[in-house]
FIKOL-145921 format. One line per field, with one value per residue (C-alpha): x, y, z negated. Coordinates in nm, 4 decimals, padded with zeros to 6 digits. Example, Ala and Ser with C-alpha at 12.3 -4.5 7.8 and 13.67 -1.06 7.14 Angstrom:
BEGIN
u c(01.2300 01.3670)
v c(-00.4500 -00.1060)
w c(-00.7800 -00.7140)
END
This chain:
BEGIN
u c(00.0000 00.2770 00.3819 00.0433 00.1308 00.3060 -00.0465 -00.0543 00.1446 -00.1336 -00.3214 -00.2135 -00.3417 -00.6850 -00.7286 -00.6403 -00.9173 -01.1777 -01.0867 -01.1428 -01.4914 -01.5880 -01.3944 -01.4612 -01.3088 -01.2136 -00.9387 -00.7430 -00.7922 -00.3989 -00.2477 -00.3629 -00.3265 00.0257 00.1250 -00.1385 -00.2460 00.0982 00.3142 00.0457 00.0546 00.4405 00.4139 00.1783 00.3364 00.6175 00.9744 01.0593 01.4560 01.4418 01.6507 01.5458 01.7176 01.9367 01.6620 01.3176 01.5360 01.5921 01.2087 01.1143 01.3788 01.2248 00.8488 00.7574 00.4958 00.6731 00.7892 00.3792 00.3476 00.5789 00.4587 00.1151 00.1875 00.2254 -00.1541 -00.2275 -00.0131 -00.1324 -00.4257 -00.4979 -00.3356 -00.5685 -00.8356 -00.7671 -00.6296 -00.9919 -01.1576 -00.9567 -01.0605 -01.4189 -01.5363 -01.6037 -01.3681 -01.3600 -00.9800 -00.9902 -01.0943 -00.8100 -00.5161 -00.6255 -00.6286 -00.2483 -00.1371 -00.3249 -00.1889 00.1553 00.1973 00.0860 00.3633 00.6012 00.5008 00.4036 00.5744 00.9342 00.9777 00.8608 01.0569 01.3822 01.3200 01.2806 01.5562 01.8166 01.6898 01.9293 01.6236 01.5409 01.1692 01.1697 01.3838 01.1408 00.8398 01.1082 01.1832 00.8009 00.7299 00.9247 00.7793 00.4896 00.7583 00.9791 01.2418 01.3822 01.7238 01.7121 01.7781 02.0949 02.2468 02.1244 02.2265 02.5699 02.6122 02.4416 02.5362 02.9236 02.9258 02.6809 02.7600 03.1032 03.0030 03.0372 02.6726 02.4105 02.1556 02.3249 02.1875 02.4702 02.5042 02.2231 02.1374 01.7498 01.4896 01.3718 01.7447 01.8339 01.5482 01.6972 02.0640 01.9914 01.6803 01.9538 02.2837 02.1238 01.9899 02.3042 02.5138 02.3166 02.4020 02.7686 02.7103 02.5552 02.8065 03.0718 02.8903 02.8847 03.2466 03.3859 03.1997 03.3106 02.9392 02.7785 02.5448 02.2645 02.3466 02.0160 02.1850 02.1755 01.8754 01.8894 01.8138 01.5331 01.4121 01.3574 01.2221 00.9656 00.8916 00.8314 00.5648 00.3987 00.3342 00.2181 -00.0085 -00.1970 -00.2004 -00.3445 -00.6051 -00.7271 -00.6210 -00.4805 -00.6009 -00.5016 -00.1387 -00.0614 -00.2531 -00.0222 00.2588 00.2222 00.1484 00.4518 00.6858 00.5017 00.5840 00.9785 00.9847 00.8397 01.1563 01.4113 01.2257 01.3244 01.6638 01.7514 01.6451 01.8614 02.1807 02.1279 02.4939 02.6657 02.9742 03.2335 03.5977 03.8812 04.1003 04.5307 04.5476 04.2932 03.9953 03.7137 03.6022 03.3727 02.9932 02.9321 02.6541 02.6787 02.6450 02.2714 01.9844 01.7971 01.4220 01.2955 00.9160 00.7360 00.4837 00.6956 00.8690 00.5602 00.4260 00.7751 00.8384 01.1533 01.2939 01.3538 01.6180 01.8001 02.1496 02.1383 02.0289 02.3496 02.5645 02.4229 02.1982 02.1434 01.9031 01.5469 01.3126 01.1575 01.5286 01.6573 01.8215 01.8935 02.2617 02.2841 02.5553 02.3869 02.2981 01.9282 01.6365 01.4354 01.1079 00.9868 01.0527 00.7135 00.7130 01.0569 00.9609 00.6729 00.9649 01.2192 00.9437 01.0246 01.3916 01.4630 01.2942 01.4716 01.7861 01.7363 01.6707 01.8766 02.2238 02.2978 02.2446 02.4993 02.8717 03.0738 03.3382 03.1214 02.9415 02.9136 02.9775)
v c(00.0000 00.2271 00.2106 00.3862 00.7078 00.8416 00.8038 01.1326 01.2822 01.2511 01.5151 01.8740 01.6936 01.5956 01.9388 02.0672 01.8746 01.9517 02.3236 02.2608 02.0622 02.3086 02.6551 02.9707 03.0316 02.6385 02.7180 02.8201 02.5589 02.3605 02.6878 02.7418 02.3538 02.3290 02.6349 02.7222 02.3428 02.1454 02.3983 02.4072 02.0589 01.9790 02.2552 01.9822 01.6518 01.5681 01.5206 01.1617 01.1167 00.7782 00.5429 00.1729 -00.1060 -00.3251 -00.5779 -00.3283 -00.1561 -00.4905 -00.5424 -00.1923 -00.1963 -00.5297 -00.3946 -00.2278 -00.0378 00.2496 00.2643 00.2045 00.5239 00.7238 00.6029 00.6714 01.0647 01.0326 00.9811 01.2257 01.4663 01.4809 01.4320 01.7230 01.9320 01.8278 01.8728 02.2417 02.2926 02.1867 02.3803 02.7218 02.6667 02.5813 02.7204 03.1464 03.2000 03.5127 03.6410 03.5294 03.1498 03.1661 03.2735 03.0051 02.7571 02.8646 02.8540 02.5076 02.3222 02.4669 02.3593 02.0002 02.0376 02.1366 01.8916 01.5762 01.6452 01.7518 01.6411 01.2718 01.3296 01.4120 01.0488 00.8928 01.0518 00.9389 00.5497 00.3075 00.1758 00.3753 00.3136 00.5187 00.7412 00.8047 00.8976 01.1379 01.3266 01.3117 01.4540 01.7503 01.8849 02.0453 02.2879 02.2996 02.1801 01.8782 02.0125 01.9542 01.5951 01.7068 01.9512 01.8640 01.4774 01.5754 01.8943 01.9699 01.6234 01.7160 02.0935 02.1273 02.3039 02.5161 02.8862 02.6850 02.5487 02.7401 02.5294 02.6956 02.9810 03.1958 03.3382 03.6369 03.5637 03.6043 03.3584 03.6200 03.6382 03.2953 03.2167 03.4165 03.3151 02.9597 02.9180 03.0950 02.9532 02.5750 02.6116 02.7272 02.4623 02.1913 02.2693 02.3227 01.9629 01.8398 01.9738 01.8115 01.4504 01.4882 01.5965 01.2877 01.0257 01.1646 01.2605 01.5670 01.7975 01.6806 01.3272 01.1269 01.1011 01.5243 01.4859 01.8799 01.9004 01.6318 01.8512 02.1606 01.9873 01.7787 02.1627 02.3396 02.0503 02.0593 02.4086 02.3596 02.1112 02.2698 02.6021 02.3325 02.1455 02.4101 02.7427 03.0759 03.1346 02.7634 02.8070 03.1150 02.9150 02.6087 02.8810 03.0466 02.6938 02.5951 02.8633 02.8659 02.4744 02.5339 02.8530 02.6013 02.3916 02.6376 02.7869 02.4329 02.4166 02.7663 02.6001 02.2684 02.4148 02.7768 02.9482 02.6069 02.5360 02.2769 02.3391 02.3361 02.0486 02.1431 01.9999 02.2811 02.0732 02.0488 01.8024 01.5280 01.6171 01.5120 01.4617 01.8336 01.9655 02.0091 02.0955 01.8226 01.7864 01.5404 01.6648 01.3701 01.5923 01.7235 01.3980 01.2191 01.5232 01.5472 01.1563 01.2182 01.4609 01.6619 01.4105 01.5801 01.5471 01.1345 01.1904 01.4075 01.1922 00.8302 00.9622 00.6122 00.5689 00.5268 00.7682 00.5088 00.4357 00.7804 00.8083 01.1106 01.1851 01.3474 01.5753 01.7189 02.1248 02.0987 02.3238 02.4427 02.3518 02.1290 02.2264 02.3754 02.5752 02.6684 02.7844 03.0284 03.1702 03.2220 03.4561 03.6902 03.7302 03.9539 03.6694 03.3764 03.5307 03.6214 03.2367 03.0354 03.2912 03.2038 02.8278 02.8521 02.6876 02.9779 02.8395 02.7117 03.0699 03.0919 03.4838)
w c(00.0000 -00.0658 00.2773 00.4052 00.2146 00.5890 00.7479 00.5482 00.8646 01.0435 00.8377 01.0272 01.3482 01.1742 01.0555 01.4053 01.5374 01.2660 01.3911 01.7611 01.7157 01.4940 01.5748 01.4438 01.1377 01.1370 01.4002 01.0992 00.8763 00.9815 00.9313 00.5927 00.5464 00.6422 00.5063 00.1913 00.1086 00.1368 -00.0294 -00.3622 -00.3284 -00.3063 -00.6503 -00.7959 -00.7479 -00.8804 -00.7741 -00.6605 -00.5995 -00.6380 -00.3667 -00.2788 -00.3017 -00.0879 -00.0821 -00.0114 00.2733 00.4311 00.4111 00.5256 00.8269 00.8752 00.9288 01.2837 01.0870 01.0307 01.4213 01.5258 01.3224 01.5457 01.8842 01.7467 01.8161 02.1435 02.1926 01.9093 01.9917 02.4005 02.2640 02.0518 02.3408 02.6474 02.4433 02.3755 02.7186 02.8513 02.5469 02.6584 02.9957 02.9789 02.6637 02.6122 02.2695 02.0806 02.0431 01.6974 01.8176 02.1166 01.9029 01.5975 01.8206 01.9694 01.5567 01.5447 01.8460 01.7866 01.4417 01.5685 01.8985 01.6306 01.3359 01.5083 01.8180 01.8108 01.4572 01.5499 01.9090 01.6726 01.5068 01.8228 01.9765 01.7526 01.8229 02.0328 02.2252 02.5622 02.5378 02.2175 02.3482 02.6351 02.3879 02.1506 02.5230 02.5846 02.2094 02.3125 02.6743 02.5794 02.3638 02.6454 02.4245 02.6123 02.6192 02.2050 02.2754 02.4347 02.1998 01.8926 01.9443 02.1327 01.9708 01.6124 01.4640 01.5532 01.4668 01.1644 00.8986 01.1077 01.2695 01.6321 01.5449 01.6876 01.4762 01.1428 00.9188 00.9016 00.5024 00.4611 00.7830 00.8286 00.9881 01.2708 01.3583 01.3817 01.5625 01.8879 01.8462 01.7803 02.0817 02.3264 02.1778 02.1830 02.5348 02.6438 02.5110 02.6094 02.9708 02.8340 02.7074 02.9803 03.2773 03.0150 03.0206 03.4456 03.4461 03.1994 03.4250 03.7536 03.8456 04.0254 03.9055 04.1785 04.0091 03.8647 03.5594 03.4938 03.2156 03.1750 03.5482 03.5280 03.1485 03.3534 03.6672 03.4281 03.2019 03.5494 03.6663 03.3213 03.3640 03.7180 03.6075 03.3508 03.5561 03.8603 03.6501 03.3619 03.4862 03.3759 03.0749 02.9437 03.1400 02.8535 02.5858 02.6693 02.7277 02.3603 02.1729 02.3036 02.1469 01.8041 01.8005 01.9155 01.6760 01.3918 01.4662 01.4668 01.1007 00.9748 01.1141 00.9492 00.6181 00.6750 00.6441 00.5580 00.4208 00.4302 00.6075 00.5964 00.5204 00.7856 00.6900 00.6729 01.0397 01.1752 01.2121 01.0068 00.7390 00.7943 00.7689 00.3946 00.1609 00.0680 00.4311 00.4509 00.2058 00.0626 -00.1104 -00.2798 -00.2784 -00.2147 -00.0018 00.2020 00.2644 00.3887 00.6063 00.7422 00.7660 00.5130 00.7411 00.3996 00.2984 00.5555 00.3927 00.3959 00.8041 00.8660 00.6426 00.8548 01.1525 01.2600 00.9489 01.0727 00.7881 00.5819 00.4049 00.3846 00.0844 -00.2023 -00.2685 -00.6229 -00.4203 -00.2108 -00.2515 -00.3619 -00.2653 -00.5142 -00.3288 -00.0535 00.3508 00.4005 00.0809 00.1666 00.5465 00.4013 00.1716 00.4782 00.6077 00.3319 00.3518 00.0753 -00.1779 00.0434 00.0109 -00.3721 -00.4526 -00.1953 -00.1662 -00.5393 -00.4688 -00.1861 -00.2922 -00.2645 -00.0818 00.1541 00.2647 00.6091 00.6306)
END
């Protein structure tokens, strides 16, 4: 039974739906859920930084359960989206209805769709590799399987990683330098991967080619079947669910940076590289992305046996309580900057 605690990620697309069946004021029910609702709740519940076993994370690894519960959002995800690209375009919504709806389906393209597609993505098998990329069109964000696999996991935590909340640096900041920076180096990356196996850029295996060719035809295709209006609704959903991801990546490794070894480099990414919470709401929500320290420190670890390192820096409340309070920088930076190690500052 304790396993069917991360059907609780399906919530913010439930609520999403309750709000397009039943719109007006209802379209901003998963806003106030995810962001209201989940944060009083993760103040409620307690702690948990308990780790498993040897023995239960042989017998979770061993259950496709928890991998059913990814490819599930595939459906849900799409789901939720055709069904307020044909709302947009055959429905008469007040403002108030249309931009709900944007906050709504974002925060499920964003939540269940390029958080799930960051689990998937890290996965040796290319079928659930297929669904993470999949996860992450409808954000036009398909060049985050790129950098943040062949970039982010080898530059965290140094000033070379786009994906990493310079010291004082605010949320509305790093979400231009990181969107820009990460695009940018995942063509770097890519061009890099052509180069070391002798191949072209027209070559089939260019994925950033085949990301834009596969954005531009998904933007064709709703402009095609559902029309103008539902091209900028798909258009604006999209960056509120990429703008959700960067929020979370400022909060992963916000002022932290690894030390430069006496040969030049830098040190291994450790335990202490990222930000980790324990807040059991958070952690189901977020399928244990908040034990985001144990991911860095093994990324080959599939959620459901993420573990808690007593090392790691440790935020005072759970990621979506903690997203809310990036909003307000002066009171982010007034509880986090004293948490930072002070030899770790990223200035």
């Amino acid at each position: 039974m304790k396993d069917l605690k991360y059907l609780a990620a399906f919530s913010i697309p439930t609520v999403a739906i309750i709000g397009l069946i039943l719109r007006g004021g209802w379209v901003w029910a998963t806003p106030v859920f995810a962001f209201v609702c989940i944060p009083i709740l993760e103040l409620i519940f307690p702690v948990d930084n308990k780790n498993m076993g040897p023995v239960e994370v042989e017998s979770k690894l061993k259950k496709t359960f928890f991998d059913w519960l990814l490819y599930l959002n595939l459906p849900v995800v799409y789901g939720v989206l055709i069904y307020s690209l044909w709302l947009t375009s055959n429905e008469t919504l007040s403002a108030n209805e249309f931009i709900g709806l944007i906050f709504s389906t974002g925060i499920v393209l964003g939540v269940n769709g390029i958080n799930v597609g960051h689990e998937l993505g890290h996965r040796q098998g290319t079928n659930e590799r297929f669904i993470g990329k999949a996860l992450l069109l409808p954000s036009y964000y398909m060049h985050f399987y790129i950098e943040h696999n062949h970039g982010h996991h080898l530059h965290a935590a140094t000033i070379e990683d786009p994906a990493t909340a310079r010291y004082n640096q605010s949320v509305y900041s790093f979400w231009f330098t990181s969107t820009i920076r990460q695009y940018i180096n995942a063509w770097k990356i890519q061009n890099k991967l052509l180069k070391n196996n002798n191949r072209s850029f027209l070559s089939f295996k260019n994925d950033m080619l085949w990301f834009t060719v596969l954005e531009i035809c998904y933007v064709l295709l709703v402009l095609a079947v559902f029309g103008q209006k539902a091209l900028l609704f798909a258009l604006l959903a999209g960056v509120v669910g990429f703008i959700l991801l960067e929020t979370v990546n400022y909060i992963e490794h916000y002022g932290l940076l690894r030390l430069r070894t006496k040969s030049g480099r830098y040190e291994r990414v450790k335990e202490v590289h990222s930000w980790n919470s324990n807040h059991v709401i958070g952690r189901i929500v977020l399928y244990e992305l908040t034990r985001h320290s144990d991911h860095h420190y093994k990324s080959t670890k599939k959620y459901q046996i993420l573990d808690c390192h007593d090392e790691s820096p440790q935020m005072p409340f759970g990621y979506p309580t903690s997203m809310v309070l990036s909003m307000l920088p002066p009171l982010w930076f007034r509880i986090m900057n004293k948490r930072v190690p002070k030899e770790m500052i990223v200035s």
